[in-house]
N, C-alpha and C positions, 0 to 999 in steps of 0.2 A: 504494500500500500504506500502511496506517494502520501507524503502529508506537506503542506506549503503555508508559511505564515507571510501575507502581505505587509509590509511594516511599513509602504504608505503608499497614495496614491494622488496623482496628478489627473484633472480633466483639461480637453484641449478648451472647453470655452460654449463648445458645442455639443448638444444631444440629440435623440433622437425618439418621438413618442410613434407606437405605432398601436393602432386601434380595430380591432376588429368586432361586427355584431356577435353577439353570445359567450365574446373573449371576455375574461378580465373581470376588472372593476365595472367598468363601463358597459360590460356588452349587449344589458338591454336596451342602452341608451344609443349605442351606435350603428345604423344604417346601413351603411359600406363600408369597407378600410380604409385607413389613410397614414399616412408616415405624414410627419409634422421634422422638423428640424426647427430646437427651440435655442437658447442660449442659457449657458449657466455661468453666472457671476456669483462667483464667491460660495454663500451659504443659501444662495436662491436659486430658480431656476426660471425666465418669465416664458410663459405662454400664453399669445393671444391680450397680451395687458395684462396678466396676472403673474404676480410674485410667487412662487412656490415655493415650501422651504424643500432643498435639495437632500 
């Protein structure tokens, strides 16, 4: 067995939300799919005008 301790990590700035109906959190809300490319500053993430904590 592999065992691996991350002991820190970097994001480039940029994320990616992808959505699918019946997936997820969301899936009885969502329709069709969609990939989104959102930004992540610091301890947030915004999507769409909204601040998310990351």
């Amino acid at each position: 067995m592999l065992v691996v301790d991350v002991l820190s990590l970097e994001v480039s700035g940029r994320g990616v939300i992808v959505t699918a109906p019946g997936e997820r959190v969301l899936g009885e809300r969502v329709d069709k799919a969609k990939t989104r490319v959102c930004m992540v500053n610091g301890d947030y993430v915004e999507f769409k005008g909204l601040k998310l904590p990351a």
